[in-house]
MINU-589624 format. One record per residue (C-alpha): chain; residue in three letters; residue number from 0; x, y, z. Coordinates in nm, 2 decimals. Each point is the difference from the previous one (the first is absolute). Layout:
[A; Ala; NUM; [X; Y; Z]],
...
***
This chain:
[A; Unk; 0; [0.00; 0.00; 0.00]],
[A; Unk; 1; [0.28; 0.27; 0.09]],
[A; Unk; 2; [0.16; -0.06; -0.33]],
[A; Unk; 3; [-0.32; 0.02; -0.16]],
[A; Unk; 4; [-0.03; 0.32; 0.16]],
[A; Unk; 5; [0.34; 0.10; -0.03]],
[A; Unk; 6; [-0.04; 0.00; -0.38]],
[A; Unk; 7; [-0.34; 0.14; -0.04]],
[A; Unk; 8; [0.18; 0.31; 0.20]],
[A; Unk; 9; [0.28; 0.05; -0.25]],
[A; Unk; 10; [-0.24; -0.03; -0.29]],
[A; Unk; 11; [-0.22; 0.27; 0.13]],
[A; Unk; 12; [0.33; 0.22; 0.07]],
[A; Unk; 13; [0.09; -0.06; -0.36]],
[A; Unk; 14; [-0.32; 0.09; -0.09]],
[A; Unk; 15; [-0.06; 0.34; 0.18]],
[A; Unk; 16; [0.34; 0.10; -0.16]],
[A; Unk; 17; [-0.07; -0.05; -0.31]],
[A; Unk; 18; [-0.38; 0.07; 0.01]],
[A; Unk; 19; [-0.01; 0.35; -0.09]],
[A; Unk; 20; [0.24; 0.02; -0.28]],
[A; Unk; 21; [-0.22; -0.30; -0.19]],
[A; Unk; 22; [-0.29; 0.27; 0.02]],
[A; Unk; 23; [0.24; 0.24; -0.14]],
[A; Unk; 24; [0.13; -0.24; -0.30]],
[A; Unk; 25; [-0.40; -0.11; -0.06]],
[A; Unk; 26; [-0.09; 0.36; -0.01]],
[A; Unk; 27; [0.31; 0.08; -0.29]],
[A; Unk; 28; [-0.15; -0.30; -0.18]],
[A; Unk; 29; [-0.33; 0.14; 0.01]],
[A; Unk; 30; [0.08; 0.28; -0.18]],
[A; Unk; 31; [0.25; -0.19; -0.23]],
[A; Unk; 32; [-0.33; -0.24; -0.12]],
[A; Unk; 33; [-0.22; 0.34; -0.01]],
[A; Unk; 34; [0.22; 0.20; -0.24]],
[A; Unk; 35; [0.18; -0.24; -0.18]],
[A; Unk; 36; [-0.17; -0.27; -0.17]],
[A; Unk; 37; [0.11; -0.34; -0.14]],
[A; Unk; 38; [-0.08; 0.15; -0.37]],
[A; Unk; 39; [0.24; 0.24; -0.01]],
[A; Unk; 40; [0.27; -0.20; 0.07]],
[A; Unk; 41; [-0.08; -0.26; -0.24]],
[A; Unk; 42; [0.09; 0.28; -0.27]],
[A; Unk; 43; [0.33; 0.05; 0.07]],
[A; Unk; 44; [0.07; -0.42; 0.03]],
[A; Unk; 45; [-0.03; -0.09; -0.31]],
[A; Unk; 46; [0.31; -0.02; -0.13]],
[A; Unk; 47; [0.31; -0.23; 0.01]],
[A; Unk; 48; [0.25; 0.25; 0.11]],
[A; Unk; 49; [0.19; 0.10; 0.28]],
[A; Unk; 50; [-0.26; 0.33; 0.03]],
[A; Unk; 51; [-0.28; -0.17; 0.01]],
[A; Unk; 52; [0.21; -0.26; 0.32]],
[A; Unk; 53; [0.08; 0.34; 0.16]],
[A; Unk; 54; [-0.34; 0.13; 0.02]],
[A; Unk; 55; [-0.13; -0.36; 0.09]],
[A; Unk; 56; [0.23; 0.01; 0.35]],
[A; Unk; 57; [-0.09; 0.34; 0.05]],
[A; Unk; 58; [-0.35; -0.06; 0.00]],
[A; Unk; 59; [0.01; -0.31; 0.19]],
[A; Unk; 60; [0.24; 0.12; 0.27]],
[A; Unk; 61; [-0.26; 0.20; 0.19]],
[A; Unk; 62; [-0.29; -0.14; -0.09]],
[A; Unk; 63; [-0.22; -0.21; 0.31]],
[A; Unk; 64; [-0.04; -0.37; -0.15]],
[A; Unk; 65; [0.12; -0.29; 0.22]],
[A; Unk; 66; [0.18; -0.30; -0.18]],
[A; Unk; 67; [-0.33; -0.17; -0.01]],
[A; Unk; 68; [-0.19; 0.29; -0.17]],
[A; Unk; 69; [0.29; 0.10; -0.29]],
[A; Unk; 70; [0.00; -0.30; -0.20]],
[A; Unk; 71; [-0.37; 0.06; -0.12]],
[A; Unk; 72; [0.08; 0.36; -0.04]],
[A; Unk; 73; [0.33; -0.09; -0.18]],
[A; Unk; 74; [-0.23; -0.31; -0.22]],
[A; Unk; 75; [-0.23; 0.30; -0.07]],
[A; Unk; 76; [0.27; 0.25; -0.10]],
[A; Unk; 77; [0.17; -0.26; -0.25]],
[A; Unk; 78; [-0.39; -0.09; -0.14]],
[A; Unk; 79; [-0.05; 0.35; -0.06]],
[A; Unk; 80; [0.34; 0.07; -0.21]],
[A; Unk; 81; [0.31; 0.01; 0.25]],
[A; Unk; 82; [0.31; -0.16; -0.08]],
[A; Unk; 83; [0.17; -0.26; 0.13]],
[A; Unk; 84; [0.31; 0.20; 0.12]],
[A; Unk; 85; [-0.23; 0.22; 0.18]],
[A; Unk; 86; [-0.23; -0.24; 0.12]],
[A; Unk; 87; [0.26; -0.15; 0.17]],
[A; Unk; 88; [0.15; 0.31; 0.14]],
[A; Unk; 89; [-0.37; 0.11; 0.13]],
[A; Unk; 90; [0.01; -0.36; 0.18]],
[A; Unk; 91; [0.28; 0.00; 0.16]],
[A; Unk; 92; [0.00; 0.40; 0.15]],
[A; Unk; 93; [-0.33; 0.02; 0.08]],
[A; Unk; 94; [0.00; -0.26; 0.27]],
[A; Unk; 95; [0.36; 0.06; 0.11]],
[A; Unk; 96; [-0.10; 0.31; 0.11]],
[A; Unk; 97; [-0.35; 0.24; 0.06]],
[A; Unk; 98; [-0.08; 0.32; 0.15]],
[A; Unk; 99; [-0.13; -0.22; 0.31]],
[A; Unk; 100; [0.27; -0.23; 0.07]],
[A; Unk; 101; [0.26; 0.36; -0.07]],
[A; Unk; 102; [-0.21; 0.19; 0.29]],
[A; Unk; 103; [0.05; -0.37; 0.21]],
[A; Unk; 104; [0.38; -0.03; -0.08]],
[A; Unk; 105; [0.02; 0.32; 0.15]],
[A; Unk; 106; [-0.18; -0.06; 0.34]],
[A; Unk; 107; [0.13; -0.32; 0.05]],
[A; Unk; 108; [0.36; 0.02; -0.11]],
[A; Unk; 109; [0.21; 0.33; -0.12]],
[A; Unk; 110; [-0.01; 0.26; -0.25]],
[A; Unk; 111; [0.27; -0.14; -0.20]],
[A; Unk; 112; [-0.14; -0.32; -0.05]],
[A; Unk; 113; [-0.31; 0.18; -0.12]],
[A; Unk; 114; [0.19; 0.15; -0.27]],
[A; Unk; 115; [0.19; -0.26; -0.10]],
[A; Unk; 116; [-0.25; -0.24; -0.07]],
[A; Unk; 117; [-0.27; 0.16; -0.25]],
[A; Unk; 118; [0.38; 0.10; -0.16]],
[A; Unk; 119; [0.08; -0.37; 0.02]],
[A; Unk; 120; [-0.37; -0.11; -0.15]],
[A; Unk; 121; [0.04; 0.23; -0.27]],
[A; Unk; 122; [0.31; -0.08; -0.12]],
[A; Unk; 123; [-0.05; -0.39; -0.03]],
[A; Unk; 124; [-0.29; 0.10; -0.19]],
[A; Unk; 125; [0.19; 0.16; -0.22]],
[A; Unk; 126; [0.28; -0.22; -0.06]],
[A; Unk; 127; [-0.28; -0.32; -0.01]],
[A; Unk; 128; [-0.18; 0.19; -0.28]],
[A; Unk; 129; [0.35; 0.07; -0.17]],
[A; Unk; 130; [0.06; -0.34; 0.02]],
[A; Unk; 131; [-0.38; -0.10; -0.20]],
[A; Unk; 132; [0.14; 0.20; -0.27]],
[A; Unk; 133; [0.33; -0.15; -0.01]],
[A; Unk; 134; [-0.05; -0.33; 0.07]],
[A; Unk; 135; [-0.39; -0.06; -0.05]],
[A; Unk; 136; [-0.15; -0.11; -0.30]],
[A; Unk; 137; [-0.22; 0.29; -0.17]],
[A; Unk; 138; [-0.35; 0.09; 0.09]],
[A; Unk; 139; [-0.25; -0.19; -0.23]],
[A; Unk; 140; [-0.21; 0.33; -0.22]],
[A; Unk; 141; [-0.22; 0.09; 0.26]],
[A; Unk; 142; [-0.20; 0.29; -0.21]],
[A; Unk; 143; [-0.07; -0.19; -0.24]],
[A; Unk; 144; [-0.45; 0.04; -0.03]],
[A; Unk; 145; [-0.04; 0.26; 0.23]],
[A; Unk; 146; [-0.16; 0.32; 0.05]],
[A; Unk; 147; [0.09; 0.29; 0.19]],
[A; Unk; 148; [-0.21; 0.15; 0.28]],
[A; Unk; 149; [-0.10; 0.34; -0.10]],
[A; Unk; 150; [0.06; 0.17; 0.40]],
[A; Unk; 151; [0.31; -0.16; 0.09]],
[A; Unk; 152; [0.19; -0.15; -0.36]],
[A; Unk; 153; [-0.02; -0.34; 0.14]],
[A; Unk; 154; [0.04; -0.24; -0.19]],
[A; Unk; 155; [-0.30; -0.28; 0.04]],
[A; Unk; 156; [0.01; -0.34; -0.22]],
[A; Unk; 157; [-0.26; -0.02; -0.17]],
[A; Unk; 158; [-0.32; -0.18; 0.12]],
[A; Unk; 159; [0.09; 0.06; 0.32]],
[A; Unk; 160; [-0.18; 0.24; 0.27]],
[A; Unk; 161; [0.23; 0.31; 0.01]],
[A; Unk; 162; [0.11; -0.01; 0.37]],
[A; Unk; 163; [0.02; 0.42; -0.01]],
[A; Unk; 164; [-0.21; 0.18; 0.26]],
[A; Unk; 165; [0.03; 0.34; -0.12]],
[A; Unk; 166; [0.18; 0.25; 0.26]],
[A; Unk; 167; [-0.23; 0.30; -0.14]],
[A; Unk; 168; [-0.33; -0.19; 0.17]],
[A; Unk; 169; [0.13; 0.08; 0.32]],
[A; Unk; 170; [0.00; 0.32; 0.23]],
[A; Unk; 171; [0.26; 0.06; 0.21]],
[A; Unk; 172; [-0.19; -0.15; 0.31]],
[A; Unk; 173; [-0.09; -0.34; -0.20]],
[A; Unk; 174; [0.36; -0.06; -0.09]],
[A; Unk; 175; [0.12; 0.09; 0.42]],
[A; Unk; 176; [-0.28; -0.24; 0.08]],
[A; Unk; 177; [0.11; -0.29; -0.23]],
[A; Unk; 178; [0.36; 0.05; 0.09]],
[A; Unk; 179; [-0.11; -0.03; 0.38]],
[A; Unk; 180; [-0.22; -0.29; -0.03]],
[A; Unk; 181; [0.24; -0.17; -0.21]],
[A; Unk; 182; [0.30; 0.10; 0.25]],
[A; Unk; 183; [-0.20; -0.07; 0.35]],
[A; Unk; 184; [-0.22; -0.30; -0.14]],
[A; Unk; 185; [0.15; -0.20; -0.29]],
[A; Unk; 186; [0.35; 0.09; 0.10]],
[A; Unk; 187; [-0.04; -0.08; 0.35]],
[A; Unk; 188; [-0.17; -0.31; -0.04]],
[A; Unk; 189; [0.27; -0.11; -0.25]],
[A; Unk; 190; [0.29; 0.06; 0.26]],
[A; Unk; 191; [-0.17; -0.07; 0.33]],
[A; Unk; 192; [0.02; -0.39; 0.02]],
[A; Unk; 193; [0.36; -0.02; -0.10]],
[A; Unk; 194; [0.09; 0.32; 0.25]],
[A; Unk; 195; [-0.11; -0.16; 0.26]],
[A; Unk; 196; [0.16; -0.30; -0.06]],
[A; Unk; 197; [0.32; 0.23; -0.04]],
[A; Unk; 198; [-0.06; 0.16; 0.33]],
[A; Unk; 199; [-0.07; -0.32; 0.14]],
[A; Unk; 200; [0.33; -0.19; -0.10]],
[A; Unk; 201; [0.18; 0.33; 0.08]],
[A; Unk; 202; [-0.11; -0.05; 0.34]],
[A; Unk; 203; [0.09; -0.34; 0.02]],
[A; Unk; 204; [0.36; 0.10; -0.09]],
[A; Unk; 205; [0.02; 0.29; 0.24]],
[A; Unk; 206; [-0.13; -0.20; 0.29]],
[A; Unk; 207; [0.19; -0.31; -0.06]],
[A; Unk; 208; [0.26; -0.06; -0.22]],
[A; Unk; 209; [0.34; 0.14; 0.23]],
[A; Unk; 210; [0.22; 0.23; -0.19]],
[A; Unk; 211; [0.28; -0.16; 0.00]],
[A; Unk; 212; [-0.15; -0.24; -0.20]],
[A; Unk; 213; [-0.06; 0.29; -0.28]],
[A; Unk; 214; [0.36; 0.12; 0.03]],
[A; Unk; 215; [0.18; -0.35; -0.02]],
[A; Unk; 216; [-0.23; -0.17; -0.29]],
[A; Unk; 217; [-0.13; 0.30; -0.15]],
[A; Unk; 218; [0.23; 0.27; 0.05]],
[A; Unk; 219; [0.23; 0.22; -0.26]],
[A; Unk; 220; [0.14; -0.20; -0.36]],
[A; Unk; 221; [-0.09; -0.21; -0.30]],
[A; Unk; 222; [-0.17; -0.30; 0.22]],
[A; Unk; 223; [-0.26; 0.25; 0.18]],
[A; Unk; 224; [-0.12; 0.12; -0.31]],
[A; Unk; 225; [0.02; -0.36; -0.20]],
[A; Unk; 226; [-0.27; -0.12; 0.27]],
[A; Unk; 227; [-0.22; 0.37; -0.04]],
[A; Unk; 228; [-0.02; -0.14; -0.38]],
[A; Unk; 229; [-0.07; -0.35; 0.08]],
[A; Unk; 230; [-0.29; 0.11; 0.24]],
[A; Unk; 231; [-0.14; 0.28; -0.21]],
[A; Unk; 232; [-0.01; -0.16; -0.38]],
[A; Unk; 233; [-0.29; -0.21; 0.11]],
[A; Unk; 234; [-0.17; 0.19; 0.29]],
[A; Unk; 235; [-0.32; 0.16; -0.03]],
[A; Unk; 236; [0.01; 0.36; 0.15]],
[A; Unk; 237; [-0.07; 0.36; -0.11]],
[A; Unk; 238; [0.23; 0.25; 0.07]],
[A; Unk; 239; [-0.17; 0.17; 0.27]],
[A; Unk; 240; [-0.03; -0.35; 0.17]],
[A; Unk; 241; [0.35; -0.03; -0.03]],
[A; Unk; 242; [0.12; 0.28; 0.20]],
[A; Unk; 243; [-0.11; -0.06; 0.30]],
[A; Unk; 244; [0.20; -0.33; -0.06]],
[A; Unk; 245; [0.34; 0.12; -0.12]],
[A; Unk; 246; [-0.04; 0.27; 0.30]],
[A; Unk; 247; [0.00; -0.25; 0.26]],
[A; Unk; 248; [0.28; -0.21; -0.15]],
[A; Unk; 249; [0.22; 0.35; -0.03]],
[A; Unk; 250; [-0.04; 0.06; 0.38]],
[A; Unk; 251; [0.10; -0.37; 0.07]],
[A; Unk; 252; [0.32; 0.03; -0.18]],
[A; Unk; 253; [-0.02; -0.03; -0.36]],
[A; Unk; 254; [0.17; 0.20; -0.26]],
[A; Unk; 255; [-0.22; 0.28; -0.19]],
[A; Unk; 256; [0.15; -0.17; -0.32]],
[A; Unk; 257; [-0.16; -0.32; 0.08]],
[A; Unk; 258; [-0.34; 0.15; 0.12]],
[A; Unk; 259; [0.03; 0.18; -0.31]],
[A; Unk; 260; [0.01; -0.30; -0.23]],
[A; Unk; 261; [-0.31; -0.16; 0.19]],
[A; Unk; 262; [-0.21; 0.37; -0.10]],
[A; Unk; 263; [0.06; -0.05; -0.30]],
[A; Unk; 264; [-0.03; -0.35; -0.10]],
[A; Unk; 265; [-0.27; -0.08; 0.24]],
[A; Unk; 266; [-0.24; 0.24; -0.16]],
[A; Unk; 267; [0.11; -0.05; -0.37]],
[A; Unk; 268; [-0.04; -0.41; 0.02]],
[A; Unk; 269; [-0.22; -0.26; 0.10]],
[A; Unk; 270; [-0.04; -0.37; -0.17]],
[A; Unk; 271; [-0.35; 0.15; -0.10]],
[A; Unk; 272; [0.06; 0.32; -0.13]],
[A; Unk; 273; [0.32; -0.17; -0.23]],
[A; Unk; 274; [-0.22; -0.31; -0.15]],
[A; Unk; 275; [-0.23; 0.31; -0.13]],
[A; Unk; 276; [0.26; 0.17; -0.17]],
[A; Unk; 277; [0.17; -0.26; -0.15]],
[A; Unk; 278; [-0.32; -0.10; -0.17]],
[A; Unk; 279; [-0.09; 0.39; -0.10]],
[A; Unk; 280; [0.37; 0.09; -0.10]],
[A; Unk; 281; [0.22; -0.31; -0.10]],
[A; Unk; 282; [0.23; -0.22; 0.21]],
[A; Unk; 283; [0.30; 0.18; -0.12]],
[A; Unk; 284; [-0.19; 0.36; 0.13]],
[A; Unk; 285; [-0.04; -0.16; 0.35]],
[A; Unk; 286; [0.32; -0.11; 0.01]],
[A; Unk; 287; [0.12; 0.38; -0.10]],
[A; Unk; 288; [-0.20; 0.08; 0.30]],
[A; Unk; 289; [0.12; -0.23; 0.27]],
[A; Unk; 290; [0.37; 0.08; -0.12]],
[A; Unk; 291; [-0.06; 0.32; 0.03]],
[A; Unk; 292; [-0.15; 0.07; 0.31]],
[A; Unk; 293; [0.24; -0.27; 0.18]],
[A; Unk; 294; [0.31; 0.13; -0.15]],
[A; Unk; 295; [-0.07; 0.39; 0.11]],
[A; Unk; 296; [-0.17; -0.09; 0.35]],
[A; Unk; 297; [0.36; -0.12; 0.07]],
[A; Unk; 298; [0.22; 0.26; -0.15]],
[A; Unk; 299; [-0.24; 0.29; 0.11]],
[A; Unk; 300; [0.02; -0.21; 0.38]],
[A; Unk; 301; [0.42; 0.01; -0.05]],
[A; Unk; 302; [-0.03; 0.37; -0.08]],
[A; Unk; 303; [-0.24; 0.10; 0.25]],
[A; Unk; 304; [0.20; -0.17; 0.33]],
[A; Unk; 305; [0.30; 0.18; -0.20]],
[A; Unk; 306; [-0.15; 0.32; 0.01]],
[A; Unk; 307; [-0.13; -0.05; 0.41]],
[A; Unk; 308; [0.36; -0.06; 0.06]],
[A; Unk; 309; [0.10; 0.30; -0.24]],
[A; Unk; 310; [-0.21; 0.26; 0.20]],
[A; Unk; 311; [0.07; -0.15; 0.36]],
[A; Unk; 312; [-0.37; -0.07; 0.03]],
[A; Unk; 313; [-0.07; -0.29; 0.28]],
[A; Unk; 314; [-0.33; -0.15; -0.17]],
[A; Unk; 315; [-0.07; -0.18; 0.33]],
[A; Unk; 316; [-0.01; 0.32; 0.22]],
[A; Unk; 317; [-0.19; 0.19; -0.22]],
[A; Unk; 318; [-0.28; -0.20; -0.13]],
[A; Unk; 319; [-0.35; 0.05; 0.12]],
[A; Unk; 320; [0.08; 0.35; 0.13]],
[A; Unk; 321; [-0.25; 0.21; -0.22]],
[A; Unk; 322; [-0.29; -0.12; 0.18]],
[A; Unk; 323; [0.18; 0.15; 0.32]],
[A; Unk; 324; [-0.13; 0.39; -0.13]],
[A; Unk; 325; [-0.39; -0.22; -0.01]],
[A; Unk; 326; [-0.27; 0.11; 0.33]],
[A; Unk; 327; [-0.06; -0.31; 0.17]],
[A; Unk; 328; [-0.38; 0.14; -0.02]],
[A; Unk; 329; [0.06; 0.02; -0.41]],
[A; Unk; 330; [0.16; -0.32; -0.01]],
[A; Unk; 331; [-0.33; -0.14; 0.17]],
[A; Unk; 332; [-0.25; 0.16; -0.22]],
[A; Unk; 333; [0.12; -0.09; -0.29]],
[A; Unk; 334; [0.15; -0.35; 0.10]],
[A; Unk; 335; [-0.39; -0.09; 0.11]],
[A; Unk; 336; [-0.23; 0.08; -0.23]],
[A; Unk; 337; [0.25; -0.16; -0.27]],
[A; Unk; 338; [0.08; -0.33; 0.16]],
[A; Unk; 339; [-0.39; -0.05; 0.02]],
[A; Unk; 340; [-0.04; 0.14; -0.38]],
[A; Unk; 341; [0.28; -0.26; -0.07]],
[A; Unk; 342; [-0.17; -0.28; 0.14]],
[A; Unk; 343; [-0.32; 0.08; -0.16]],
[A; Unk; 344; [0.18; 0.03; -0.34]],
[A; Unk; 345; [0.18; -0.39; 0.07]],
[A; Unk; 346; [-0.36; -0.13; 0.11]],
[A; Unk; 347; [-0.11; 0.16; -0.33]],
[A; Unk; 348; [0.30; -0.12; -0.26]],
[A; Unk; 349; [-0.06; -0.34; 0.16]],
***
């Protein structure tokens, strides 16, 4: 029963911390899905060039979809005209990092690693689309029969239902209202099972697993980050659930290299999510993807322990402390009303 209790307390400490700042990062993607729609992207997608990869990992580093919700959206996006090389960079950044799990990085770890890992995101998108181009086989003609949607220039195949909701049929208090719902119902549903599993386990660790254990198995090198890649390639976990997770293991002793490689992996790959896209983009574009993402979670996890030492920055001492400048009264209201929305929203994606 104590440890029972023992754990149920870290979780909810873990929780209060990082309460708030998921309210903030739902909020931001509230107003992401209310001003910038799916359509507009698709425009810029279409081509198979290194613009068209760019403006994929731009679009998909901010944007609020978990690793379960992005490979629909991605499916969609390649239906509707998008290239392989920026399908795959939308895939891989838009889980890796989103305006929710960048406001939970920064409550539950440290500024730098909030910066450093929508950087990181971005740039394995990049270098995975690159890598389509190069090494992929070319996109099959997907204009070929379709028309063009006369508000937005998208292109629709023909005999299909043109997926366009035209921006102009909405006032300004429709679109806030769409981007809210979407943000504080859809999103929160999507993320609130597999967050609380993330607090959960994060709990677990803090409460029993000693440090020392941390530092001598999962410490600073090569091996720390070998067993990050081996446990996040087939895991199932956004990255907002995944914070929580690496936070925990960062206070017990591991490197912020090796955490590093587990937030990005962890979100980008799952055994599901890698079965769909080898069917929808080609064995030889999945393996592009898994290459890619593995290969720069460990060199971006080599440079970012390099850059901790670099800047005298003690990960272990620091991490957690933004929640320190949080009310404890804040920290309640907002910790309460979401762990019983978050609830609701499991019951409900159940």
């Amino acid at each position: 029963m104590d440890t029972i209790l023992g754990i149920f307390r870290a979780s909810w400490t873990i929780l209060l911390d990082a309460s708030i700042f998921i309210l903030f990062g739902l909020l931001i993607a509230a107003l992401i899905r209310a001003f910038i729609s799916a359509e507009s992207i698709v425009k810029y997608l279409g081509k198979r060039n290194i613009r068209s990869v760019v403006l994929a990992a731009i679009f998909g580093v901010p944007l609020p979809l978990c690793s379960c919700g992005v490979v629909p959206t991605a499916i969609g996006l390649r239906k509707q005209g998008a290239s392989k090389p920026a399908t795959i960079s939308f895939l891989i950044t838009t889980p890796e990092s989103s305006i929710d799990s960048i406001a939970i990085t920064y409550a539950l770890i440290d500024p730098l690693m909030t910066v450093f890992r929508p950087i990181a995101a971005f740039i394995t998108g990049v270098l995975a689309g690159v890598g389509e181009i190069w090494f992929g086989r070319k996109d099959e003609d997907n204009n070929a029969h379709e028309n063009e949607c006369p508000h937005c220039s998208l292109k629709v195949p023909s005999g299909e239902l043109n997926p366009c909701n035209d921006p102009h049929d909405h006032t300004l208090k429709e679109k806030i209202g769409l981007g809210f719902r979407f943000a504080f119902l859809d999103l929160l549903v999507d993320i609130s099972r597999w967050f609380l599993v993330g607090i959960l386990i994060a709990g677990i660790i803090t409460y029993a697993i000693p440090a020392s254990f941390i530092e001598n198995h999962l410490g600073e090198g090569w091996t720390s980050m070998l067993i990050m890649l081996a446990v996040g390639l087939p895991l199932y976990v956004c990255a907002t659930a995944s914070t929580p997770i690496a936070a925990s293991l960062i206070l017990k002793g591991m490197s912020p290299g090796a955490a590093l490689v587990f937030l990005l992996v962890g979100p980008a790959t799952n055994a599901a999510s890698l079965t769909v896209i080898a069917r929808i983009l080609g064995r030889r574009s999945a393996a592009i993807y898994i290459l890619s993402i593995s290969i720069c979670a460990v060199l971006f996890g080599m440079l970012l322990n390099w850059l901790y030492h670099f800047l005298g920055i003690d990960i272990h001492a620091i991490a957690g402390h933004a929640h320190e400048m949080i009310p404890a009264w804040l920290k309640w209201a907002t910790a309460v009303p979401l762990t019983i929305a978050m609830f609701v929203g499991a019951i409900r994606r159940s």
